[in-house]
N, C-alpha and C positions, 0 to 999 in steps of 0.2 A: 667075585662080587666086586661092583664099582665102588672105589671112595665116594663117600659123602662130605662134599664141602662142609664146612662149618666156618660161623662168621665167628670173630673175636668178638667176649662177652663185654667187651669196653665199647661196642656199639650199641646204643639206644635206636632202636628201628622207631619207626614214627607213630607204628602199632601200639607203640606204649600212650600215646601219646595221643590217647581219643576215651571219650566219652564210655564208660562201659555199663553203666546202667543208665540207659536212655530214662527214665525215671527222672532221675537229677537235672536234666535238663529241663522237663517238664515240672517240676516241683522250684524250679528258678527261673523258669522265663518271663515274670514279671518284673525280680531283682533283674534281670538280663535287659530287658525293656526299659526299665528306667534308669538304669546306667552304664550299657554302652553308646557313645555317640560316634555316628558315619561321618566321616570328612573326605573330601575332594582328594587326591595328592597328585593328580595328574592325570592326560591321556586314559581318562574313562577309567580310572583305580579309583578305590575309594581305602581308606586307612580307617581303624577302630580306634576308640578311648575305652578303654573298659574303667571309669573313676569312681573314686570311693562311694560308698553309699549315701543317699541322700541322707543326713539329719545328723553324718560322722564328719563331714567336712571340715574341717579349722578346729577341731575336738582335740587334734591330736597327729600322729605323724599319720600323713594321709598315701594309700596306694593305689597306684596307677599300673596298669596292663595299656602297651601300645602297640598298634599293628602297623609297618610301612613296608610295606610287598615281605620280603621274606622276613625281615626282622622285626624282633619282639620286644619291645622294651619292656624290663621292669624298671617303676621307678617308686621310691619313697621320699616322700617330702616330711622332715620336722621344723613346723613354722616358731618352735619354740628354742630351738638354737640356728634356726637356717639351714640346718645337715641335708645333705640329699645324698642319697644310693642309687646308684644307676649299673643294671645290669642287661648288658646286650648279647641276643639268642639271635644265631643265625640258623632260619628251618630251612634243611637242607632234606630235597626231596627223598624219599624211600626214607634213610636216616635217620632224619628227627631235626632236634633242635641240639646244635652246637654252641655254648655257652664262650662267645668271643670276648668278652669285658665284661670286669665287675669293680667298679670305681666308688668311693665315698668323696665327698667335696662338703662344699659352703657354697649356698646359691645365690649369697652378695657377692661372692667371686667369677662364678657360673663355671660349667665344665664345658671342656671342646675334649674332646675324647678323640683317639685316632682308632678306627678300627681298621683289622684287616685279616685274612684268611687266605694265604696262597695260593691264587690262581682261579679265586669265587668273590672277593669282598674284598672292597676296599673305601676308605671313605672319613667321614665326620660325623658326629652326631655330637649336640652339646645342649644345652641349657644354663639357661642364663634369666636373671631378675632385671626386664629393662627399665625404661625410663619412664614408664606410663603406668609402673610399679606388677607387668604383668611376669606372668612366669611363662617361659615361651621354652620349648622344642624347635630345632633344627637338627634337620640332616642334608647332609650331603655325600650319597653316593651310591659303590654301582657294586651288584651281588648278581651274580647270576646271570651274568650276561647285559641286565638292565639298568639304567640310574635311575635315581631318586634324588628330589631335592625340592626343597620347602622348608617350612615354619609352619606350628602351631601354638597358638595362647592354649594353655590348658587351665588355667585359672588366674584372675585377679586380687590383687591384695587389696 
């Protein structure tokens, strides 16, 4: 009888990592409709905002889901101390999402984050409170063979 591979159970396949009662998505594609927003990021991509619910905004610390080709930001904002949590997922194909950085800061200081992954990722991603009092995203860099690089306002003060 032939061995049977077996994969180590420290690996998250991507299969984890879908939808399993299509229900749920039909029972939220309105909440889905009215708060994710499509953005430009380049050469024909487009990038997600998945932002807090309409009528919770500035209520409280607010949570952001961001998409820029393989990477997934989490981020949380508290507009009542300035705090931000920033956590960046690289979705790595079959695998899953690999959890590359998880940072706290102050967004009057802004974060510049280095991210990197041997030999798939490398790059910048930060947030920062500019001068026009907007709360802006950047990244800069290359996963997968591709780069990335832009700004987004995600919201005004």
């Amino acid at each position: 009888m032939a061995a049977v591979a077996t994969y180590s159970p420290d690996i998250a396949f991507a299969s984890k990592h879908v939808v399993s009662e299509p229900d749920a998505v039909i029972a939220n594609l309105q909440f889905l409709l009215e708060n994710i927003e499509v953005f430009d990021i380049g050469e024909g991509e487009k990038g997600y905002i998945l932002h807090p619910p309409k009528g919770t905004r500035f209520t409280g610390p607010m949570h952001y889901k961001i998409s820029i080709g393989p990477l997934e930001i989490d981020l949380t904002v508290d507009l009542s101390t300035f705090s931000v949590s920033l956590k960046v997922i690289l979705n790595i194909p079959i695998i899953g999402g690999v959890t590359i950085a998880n940072v706290v800061g102050n967004l009057k200081d802004g974060i510049n984050l280095k991210i990197g992954y041997p030999g798939v990722l490398g790059g910048i991603v930060g947030l920062k409170l500019d001068e026009n009092s907007d709360v802006v995203l950047s990244w800069d860099f290359t996963a997968l063979g591709k780069s990335f690089k832009g700004s987004k306002v995600l919201f005004h003060l």
